[in-house]
KOLGU-4560 file (N, C-alpha, C; in nm, 3 decimals, padded with zeros to 5 digits):
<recs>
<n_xx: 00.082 n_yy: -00.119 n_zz: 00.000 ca_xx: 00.000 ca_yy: 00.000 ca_zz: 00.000 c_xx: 00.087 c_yy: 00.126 c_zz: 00.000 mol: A seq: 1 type: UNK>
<n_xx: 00.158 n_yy: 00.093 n_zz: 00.081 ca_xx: 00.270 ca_yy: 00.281 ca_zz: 00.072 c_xx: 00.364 c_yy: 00.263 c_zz: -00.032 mol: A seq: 2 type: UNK>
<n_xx: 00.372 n_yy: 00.140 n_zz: -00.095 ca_xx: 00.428 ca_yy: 00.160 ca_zz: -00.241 c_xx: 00.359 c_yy: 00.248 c_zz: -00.346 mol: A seq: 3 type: UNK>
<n_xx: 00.208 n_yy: 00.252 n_zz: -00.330 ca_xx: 00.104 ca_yy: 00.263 ca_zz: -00.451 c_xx: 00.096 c_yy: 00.401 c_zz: -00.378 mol: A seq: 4 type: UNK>
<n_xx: 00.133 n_yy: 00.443 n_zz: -00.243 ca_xx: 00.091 ca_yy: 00.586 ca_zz: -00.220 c_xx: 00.203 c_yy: 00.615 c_zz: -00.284 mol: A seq: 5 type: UNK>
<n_xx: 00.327 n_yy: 00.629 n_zz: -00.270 ca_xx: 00.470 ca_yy: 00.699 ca_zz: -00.279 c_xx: 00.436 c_yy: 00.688 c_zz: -00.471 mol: A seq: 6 type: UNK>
<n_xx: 00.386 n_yy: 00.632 n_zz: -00.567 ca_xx: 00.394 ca_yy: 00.595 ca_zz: -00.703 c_xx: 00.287 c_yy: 00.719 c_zz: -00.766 mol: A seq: 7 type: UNK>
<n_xx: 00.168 n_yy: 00.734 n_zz: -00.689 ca_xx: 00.076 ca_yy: 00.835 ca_zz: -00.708 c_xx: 00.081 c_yy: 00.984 c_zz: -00.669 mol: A seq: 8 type: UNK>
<n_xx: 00.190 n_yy: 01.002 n_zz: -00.527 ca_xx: 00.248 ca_yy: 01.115 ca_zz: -00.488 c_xx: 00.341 c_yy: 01.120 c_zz: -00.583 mol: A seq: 9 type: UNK>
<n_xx: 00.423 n_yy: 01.037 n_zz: -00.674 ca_xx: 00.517 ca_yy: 01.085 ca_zz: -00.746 c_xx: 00.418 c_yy: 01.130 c_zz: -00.875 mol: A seq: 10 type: UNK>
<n_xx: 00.311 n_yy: 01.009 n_zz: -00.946 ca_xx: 00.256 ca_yy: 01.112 ca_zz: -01.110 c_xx: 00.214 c_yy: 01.211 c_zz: -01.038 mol: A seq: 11 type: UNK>
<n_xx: 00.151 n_yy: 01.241 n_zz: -00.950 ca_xx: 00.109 ca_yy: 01.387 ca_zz: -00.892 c_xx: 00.188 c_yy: 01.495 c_zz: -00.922 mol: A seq: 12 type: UNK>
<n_xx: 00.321 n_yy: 01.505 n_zz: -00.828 ca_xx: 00.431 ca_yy: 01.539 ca_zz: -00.867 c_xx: 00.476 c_yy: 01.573 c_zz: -00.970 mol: A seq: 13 type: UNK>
<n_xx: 00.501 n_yy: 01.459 n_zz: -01.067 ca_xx: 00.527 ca_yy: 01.496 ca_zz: -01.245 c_xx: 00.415 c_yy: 01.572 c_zz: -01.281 mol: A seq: 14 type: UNK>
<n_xx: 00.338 n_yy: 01.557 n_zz: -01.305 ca_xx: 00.201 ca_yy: 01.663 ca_zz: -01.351 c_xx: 00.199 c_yy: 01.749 c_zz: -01.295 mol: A seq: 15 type: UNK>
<n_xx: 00.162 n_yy: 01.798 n_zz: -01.170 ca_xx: 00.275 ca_yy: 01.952 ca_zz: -01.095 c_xx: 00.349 c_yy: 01.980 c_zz: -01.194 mol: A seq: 16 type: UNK>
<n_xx: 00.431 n_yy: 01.929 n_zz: -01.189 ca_xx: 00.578 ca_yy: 02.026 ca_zz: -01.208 c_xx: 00.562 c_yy: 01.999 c_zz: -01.365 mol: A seq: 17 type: UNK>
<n_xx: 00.535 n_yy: 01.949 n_zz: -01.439 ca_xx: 00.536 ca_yy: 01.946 ca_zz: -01.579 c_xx: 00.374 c_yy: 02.107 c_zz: -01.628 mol: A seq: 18 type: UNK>
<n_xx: 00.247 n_yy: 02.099 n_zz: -01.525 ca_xx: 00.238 ca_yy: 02.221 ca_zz: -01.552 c_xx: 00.282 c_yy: 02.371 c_zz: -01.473 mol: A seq: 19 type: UNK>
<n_xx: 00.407 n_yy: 02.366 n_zz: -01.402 ca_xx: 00.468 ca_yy: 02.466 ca_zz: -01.351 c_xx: 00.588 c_yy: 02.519 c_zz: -01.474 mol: A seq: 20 type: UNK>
<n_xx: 00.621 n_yy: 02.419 n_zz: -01.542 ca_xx: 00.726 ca_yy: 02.418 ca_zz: -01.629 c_xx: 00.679 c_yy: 02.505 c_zz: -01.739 mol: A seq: 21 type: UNK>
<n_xx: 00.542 n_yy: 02.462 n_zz: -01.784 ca_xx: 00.441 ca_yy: 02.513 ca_zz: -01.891 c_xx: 00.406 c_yy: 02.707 c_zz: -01.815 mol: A seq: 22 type: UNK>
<n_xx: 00.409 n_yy: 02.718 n_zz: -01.727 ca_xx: 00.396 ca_yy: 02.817 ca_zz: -01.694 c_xx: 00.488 c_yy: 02.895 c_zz: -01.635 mol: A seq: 23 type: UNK>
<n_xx: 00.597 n_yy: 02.843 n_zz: -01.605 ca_xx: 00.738 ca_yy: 02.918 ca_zz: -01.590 c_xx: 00.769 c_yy: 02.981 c_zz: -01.745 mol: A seq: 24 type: UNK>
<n_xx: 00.750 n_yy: 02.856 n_zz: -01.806 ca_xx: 00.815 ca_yy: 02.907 ca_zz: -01.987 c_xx: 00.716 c_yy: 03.009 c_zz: -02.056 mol: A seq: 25 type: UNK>
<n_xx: 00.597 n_yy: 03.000 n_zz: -02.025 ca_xx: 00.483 ca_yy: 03.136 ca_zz: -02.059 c_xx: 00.554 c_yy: 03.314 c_zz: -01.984 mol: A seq: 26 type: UNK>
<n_xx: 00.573 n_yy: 03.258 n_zz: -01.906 ca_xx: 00.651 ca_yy: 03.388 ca_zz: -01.793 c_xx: 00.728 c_yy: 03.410 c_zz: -01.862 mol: A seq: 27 type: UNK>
<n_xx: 00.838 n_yy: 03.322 n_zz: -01.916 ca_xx: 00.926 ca_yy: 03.367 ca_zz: -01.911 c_xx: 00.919 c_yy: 03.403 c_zz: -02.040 mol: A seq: 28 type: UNK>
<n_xx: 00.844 n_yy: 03.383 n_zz: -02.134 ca_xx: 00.798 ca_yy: 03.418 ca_zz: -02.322 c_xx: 00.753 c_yy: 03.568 c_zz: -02.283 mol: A seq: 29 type: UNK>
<n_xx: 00.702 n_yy: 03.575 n_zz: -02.202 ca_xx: 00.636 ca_yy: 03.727 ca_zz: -02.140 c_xx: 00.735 c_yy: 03.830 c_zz: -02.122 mol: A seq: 30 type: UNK>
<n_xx: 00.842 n_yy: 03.783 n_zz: -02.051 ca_xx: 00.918 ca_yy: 03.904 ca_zz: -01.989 c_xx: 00.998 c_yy: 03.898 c_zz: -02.087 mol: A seq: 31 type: UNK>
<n_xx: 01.033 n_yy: 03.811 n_zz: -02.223 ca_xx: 01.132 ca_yy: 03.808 ca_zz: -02.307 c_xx: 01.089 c_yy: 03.933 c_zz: -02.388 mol: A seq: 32 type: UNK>
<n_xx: 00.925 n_yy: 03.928 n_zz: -02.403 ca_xx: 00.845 ca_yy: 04.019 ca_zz: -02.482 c_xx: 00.918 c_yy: 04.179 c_zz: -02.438 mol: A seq: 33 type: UNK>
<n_xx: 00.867 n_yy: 04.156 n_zz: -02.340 ca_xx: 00.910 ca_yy: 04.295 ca_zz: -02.263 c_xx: 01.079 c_yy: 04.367 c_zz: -02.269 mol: A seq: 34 type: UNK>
<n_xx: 01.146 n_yy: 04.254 n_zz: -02.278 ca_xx: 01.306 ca_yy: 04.283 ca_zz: -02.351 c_xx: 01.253 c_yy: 04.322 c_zz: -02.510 mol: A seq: 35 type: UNK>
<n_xx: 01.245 n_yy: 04.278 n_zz: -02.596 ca_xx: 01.181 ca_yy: 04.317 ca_zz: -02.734 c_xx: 01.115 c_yy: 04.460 c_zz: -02.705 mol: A seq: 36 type: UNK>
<n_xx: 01.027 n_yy: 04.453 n_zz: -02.674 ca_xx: 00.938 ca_yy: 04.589 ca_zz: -02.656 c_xx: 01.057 c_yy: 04.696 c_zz: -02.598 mol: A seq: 37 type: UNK>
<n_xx: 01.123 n_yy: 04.708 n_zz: -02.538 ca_xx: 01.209 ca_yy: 04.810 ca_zz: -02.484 c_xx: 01.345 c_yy: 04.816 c_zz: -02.572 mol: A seq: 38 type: UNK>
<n_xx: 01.345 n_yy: 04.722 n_zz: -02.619 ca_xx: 01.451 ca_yy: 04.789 ca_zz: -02.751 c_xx: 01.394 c_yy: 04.822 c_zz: -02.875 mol: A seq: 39 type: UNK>
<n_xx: 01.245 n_yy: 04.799 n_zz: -02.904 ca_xx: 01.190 ca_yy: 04.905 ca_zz: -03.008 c_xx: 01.168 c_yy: 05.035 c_zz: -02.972 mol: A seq: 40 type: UNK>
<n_xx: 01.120 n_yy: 05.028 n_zz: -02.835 ca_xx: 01.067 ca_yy: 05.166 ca_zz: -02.828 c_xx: 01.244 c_yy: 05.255 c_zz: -02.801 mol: A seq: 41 type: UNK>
<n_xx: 01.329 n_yy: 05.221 n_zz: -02.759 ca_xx: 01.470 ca_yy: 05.282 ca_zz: -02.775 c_xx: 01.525 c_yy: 05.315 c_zz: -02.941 mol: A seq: 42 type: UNK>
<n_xx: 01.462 n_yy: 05.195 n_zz: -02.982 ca_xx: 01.524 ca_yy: 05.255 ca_zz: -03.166 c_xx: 01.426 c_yy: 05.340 c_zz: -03.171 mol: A seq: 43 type: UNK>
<n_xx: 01.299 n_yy: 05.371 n_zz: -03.155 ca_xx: 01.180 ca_yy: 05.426 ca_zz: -03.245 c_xx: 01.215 c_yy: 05.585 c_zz: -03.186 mol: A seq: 44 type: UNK>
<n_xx: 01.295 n_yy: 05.591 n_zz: -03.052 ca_xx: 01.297 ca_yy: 05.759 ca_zz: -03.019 c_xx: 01.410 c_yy: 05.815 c_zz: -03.149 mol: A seq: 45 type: UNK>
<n_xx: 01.485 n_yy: 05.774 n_zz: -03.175 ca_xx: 01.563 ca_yy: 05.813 ca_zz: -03.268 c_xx: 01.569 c_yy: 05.822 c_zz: -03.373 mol: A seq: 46 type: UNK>
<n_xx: 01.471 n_yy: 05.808 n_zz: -03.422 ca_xx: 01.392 ca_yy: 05.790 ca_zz: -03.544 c_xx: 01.265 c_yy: 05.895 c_zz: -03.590 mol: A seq: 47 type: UNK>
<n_xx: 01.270 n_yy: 05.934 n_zz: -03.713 ca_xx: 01.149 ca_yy: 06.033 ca_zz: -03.705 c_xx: 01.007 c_yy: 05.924 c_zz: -03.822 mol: A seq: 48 type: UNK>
<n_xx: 01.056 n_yy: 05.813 n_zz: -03.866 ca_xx: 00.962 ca_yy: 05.774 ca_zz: -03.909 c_xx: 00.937 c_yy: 05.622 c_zz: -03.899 mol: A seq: 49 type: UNK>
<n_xx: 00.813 n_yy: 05.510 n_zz: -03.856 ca_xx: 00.840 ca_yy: 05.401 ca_zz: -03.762 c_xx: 00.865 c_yy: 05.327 c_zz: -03.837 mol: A seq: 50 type: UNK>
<n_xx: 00.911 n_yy: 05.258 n_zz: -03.760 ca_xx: 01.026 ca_yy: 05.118 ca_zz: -03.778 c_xx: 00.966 c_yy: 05.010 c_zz: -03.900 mol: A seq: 51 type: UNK>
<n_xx: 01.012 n_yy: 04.997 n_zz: -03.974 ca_xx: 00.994 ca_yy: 04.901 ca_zz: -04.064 c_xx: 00.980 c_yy: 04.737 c_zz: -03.969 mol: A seq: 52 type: UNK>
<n_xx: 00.892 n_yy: 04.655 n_zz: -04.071 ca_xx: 00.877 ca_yy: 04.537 ca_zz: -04.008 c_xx: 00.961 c_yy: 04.450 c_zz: -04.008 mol: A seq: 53 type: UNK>
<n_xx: 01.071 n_yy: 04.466 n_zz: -04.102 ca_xx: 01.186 ca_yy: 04.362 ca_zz: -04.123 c_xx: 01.284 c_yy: 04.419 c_zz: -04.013 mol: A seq: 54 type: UNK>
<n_xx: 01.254 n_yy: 04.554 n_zz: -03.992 ca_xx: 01.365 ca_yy: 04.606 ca_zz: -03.846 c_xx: 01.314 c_yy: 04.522 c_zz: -03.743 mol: A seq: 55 type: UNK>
<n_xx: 01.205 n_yy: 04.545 n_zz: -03.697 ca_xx: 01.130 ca_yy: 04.492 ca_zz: -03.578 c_xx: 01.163 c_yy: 04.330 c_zz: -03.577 mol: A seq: 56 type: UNK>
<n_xx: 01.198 n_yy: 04.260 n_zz: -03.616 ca_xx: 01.219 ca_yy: 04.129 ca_zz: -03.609 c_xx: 01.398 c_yy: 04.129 c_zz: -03.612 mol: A seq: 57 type: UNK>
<n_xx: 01.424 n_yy: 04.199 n_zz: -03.684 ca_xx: 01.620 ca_yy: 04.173 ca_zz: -03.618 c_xx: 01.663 c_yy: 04.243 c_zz: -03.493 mol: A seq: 58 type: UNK>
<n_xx: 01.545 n_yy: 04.387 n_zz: -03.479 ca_xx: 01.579 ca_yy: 04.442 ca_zz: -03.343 c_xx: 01.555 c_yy: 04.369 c_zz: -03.234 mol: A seq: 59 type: UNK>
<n_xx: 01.438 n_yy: 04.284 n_zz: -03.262 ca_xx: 01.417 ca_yy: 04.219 ca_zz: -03.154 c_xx: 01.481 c_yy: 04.094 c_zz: -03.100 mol: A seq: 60 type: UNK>
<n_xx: 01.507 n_yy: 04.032 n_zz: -03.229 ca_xx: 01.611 ca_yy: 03.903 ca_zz: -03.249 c_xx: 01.740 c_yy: 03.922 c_zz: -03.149 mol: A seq: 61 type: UNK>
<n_xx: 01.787 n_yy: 04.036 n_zz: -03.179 ca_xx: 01.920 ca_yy: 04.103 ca_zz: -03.116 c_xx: 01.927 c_yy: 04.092 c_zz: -03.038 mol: A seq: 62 type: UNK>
<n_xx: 01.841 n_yy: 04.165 n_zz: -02.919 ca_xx: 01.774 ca_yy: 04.192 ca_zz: -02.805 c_xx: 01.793 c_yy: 04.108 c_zz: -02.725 mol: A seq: 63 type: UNK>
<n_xx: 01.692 n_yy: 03.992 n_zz: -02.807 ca_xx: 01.680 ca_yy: 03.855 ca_zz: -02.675 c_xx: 01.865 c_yy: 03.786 c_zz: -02.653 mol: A seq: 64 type: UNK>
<n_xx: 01.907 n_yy: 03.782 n_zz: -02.828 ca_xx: 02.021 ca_yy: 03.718 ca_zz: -02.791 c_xx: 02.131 c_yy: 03.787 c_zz: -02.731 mol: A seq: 65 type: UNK>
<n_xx: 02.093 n_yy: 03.921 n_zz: -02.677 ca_xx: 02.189 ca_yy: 03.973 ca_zz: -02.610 c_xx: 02.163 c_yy: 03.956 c_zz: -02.455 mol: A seq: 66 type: UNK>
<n_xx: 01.999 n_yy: 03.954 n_zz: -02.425 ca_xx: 01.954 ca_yy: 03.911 ca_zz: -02.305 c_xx: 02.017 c_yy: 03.764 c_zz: -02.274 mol: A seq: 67 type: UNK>
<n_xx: 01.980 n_yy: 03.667 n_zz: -02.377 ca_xx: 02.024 ca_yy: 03.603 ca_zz: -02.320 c_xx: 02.195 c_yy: 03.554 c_zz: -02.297 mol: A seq: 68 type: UNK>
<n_xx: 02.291 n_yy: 03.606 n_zz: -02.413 ca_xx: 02.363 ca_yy: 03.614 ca_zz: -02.391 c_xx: 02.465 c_yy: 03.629 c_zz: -02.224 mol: A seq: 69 type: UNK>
<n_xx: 02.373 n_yy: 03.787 n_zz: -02.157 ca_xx: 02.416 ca_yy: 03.832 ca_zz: -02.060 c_xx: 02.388 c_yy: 03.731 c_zz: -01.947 mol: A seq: 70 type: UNK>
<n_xx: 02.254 n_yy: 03.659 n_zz: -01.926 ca_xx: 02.200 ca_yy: 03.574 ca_zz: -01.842 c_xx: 02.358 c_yy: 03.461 c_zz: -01.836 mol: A seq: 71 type: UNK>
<n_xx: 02.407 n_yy: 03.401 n_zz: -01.970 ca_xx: 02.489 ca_yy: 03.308 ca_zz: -01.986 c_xx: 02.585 c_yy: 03.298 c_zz: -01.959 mol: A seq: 72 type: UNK>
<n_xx: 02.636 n_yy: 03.464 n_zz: -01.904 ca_xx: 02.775 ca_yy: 03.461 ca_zz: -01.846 c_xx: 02.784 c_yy: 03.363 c_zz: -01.736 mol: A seq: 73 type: UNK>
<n_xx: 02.951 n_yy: 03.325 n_zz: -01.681 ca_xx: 02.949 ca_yy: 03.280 ca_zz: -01.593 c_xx: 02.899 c_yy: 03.382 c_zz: -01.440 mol: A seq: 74 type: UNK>
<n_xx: 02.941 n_yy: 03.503 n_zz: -01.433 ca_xx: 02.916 ca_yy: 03.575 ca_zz: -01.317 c_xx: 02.735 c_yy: 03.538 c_zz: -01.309 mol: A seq: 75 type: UNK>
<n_xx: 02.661 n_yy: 03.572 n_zz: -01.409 ca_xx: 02.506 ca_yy: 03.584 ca_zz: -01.385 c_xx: 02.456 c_yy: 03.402 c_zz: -01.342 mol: A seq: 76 type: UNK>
<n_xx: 02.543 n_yy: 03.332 n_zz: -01.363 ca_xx: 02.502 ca_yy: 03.176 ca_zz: -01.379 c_xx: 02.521 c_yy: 03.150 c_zz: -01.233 mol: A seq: 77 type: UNK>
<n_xx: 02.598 n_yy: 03.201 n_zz: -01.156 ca_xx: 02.704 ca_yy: 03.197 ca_zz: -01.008 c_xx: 02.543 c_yy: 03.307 c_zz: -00.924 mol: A seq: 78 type: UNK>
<n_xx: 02.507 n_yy: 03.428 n_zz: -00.946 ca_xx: 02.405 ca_yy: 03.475 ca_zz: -00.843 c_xx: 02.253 c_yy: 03.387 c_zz: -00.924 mol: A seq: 79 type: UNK>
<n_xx: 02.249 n_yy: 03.349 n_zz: -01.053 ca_xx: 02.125 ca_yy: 03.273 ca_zz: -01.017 c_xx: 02.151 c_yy: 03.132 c_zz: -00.918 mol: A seq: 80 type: UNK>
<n_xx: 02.251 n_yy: 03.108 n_zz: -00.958 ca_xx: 02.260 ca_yy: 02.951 ca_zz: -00.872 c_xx: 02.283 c_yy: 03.006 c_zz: -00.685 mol: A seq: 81 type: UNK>
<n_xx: 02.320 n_yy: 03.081 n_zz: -00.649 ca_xx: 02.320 ca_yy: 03.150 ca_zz: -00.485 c_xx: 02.203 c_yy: 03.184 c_zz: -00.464 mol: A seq: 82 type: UNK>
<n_xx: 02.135 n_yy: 03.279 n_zz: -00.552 ca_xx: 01.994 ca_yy: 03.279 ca_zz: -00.488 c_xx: 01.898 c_yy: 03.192 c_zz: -00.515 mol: A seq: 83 type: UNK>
<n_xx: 01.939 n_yy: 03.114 n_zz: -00.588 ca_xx: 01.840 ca_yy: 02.989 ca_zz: -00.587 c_xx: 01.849 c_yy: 02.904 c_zz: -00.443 mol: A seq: 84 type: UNK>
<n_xx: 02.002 n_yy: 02.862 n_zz: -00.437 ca_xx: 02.014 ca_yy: 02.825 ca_zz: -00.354 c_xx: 01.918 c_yy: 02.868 c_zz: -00.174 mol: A seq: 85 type: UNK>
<n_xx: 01.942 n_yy: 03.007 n_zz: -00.189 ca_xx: 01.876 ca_yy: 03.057 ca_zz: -00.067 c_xx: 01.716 c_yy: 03.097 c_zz: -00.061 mol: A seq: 86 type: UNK>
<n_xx: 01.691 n_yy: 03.087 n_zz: -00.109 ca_xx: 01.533 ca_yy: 03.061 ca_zz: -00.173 c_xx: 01.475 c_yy: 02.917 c_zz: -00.142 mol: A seq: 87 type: UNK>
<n_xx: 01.582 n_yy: 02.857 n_zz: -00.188 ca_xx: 01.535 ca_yy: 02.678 ca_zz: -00.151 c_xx: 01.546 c_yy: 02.656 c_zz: -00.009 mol: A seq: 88 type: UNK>
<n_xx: 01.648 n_yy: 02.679 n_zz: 00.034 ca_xx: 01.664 ca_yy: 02.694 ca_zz: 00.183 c_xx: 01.581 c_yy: 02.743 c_zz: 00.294 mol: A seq: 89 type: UNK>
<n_xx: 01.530 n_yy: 02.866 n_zz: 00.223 ca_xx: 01.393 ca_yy: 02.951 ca_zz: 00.314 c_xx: 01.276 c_yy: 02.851 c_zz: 00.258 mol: A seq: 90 type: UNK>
<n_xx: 01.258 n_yy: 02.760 n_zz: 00.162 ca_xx: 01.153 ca_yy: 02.700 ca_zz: 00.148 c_xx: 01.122 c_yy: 02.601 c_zz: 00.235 mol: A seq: 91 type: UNK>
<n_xx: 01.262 n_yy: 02.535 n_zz: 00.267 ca_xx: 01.228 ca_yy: 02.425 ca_zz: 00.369 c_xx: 01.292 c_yy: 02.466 c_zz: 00.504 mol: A seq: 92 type: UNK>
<n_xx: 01.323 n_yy: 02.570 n_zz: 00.544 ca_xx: 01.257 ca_yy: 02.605 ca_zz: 00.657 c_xx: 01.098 c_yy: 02.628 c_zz: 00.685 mol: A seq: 93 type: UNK>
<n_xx: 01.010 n_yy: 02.635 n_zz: 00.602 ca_xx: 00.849 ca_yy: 02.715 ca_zz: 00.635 c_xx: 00.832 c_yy: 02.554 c_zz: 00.644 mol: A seq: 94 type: UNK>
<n_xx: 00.744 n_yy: 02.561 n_zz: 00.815 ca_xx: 00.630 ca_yy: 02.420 ca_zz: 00.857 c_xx: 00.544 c_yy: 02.389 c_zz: 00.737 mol: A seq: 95 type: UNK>
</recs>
Protein backbone atom coordinates (compact mmCIF):
# COMPACT_ATOMS: atom_id res chain seq x y z
CA UNK A 1 0.00 0.00 0.00
CA UNK A 2 2.70 2.81 0.72
CA UNK A 3 4.28 1.60 -2.41
CA UNK A 4 1.04 2.63 -4.51
CA UNK A 5 0.91 5.86 -2.20
CA UNK A 6 4.70 6.99 -2.79
CA UNK A 7 3.94 5.95 -7.03
CA UNK A 8 0.76 8.35 -7.08
CA UNK A 9 2.48 11.15 -4.88
CA UNK A 10 5.17 10.85 -7.46
CA UNK A 11 2.56 11.12 -11.10
CA UNK A 12 1.09 13.87 -8.92
CA UNK A 13 4.31 15.39 -8.67
CA UNK A 14 5.27 14.96 -12.45
CA UNK A 15 2.01 16.63 -13.51
CA UNK A 16 2.75 19.52 -10.95
CA UNK A 17 5.78 20.26 -12.08
CA UNK A 18 5.36 19.46 -15.79
CA UNK A 19 2.38 22.21 -15.52
CA UNK A 20 4.68 24.66 -13.51
CA UNK A 21 7.26 24.18 -16.29
CA UNK A 22 4.41 25.13 -18.91
CA UNK A 23 3.96 28.17 -16.94
CA UNK A 24 7.38 29.18 -15.90
CA UNK A 25 8.15 29.07 -19.87
CA UNK A 26 4.83 31.36 -20.59
CA UNK A 27 6.51 33.88 -17.93
CA UNK A 28 9.26 33.67 -19.11
CA UNK A 29 7.98 34.18 -23.22
CA UNK A 30 6.36 37.27 -21.40
CA UNK A 31 9.18 39.04 -19.89
CA UNK A 32 11.32 38.08 -23.07
CA UNK A 33 8.45 40.19 -24.82
CA UNK A 34 9.10 42.95 -22.63
CA UNK A 35 13.06 42.83 -23.51
CA UNK A 36 11.81 43.17 -27.34
CA UNK A 37 9.38 45.89 -26.56
CA UNK A 38 12.09 48.10 -24.84
CA UNK A 39 14.51 47.89 -27.51
CA UNK A 40 11.90 49.05 -30.08
CA UNK A 41 10.67 51.66 -28.28
CA UNK A 42 14.70 52.82 -27.75
CA UNK A 43 15.24 52.55 -31.66
CA UNK A 44 11.80 54.26 -32.45
CA UNK A 45 12.97 57.59 -30.19
CA UNK A 46 15.63 58.13 -32.68
CA UNK A 47 13.92 57.90 -35.44
CA UNK A 48 11.49 60.33 -37.05
CA UNK A 49 9.62 57.74 -39.09
CA UNK A 50 8.40 54.01 -37.62
CA UNK A 51 10.26 51.18 -37.78
CA UNK A 52 9.94 49.01 -40.64
CA UNK A 53 8.77 45.37 -40.08
CA UNK A 54 11.86 43.62 -41.23
CA UNK A 55 13.65 46.06 -38.46
CA UNK A 56 11.30 44.92 -35.78
CA UNK A 57 12.19 41.29 -36.09
CA UNK A 58 16.20 41.73 -36.18
CA UNK A 59 15.79 44.42 -33.43
CA UNK A 60 14.17 42.19 -31.54
CA UNK A 61 16.11 39.03 -32.49
CA UNK A 62 19.20 41.03 -31.16
CA UNK A 63 17.74 41.92 -28.05
CA UNK A 64 16.80 38.55 -26.75
CA UNK A 65 20.21 37.18 -27.91
CA UNK A 66 21.89 39.73 -26.10
CA UNK A 67 19.54 39.11 -23.05
CA UNK A 68 20.24 36.03 -23.20
CA UNK A 69 23.63 36.14 -23.91
CA UNK A 70 24.16 38.32 -20.60
CA UNK A 71 22.00 35.74 -18.42
CA UNK A 72 24.89 33.08 -19.86
CA UNK A 73 27.75 34.61 -18.46
CA UNK A 74 29.49 32.80 -15.93
CA UNK A 75 29.16 35.75 -13.17
CA UNK A 76 25.06 35.84 -13.85
CA UNK A 77 25.02 31.76 -13.79
CA UNK A 78 27.04 31.97 -10.08
CA UNK A 79 24.05 34.75 -8.43
CA UNK A 80 21.25 32.73 -10.17
CA UNK A 81 22.60 29.51 -8.72
CA UNK A 82 23.20 31.50 -4.85
CA UNK A 83 19.94 32.79 -4.88
CA UNK A 84 18.40 29.89 -5.87
CA UNK A 85 20.14 28.25 -3.54
CA UNK A 86 18.76 30.57 -0.67
CA UNK A 87 15.33 30.61 -1.73
CA UNK A 88 15.35 26.78 -1.51
CA UNK A 89 16.64 26.94 1.83
CA UNK A 90 13.93 29.51 3.14
CA UNK A 91 11.53 27.00 1.48
CA UNK A 92 12.28 24.25 3.69
CA UNK A 93 12.57 26.05 6.57
CA UNK A 94 8.49 27.15 6.35
CA UNK A 95 6.30 24.20 8.57
Amino acid sequence: MAEESNSENYARMMKESREELVNLKEQLQNLMVKFGLRALKLYQTGRNEPLKPIELASLVKYELDNAIRDLSEPDSIEAIIKQTKIEWTKQQEKP
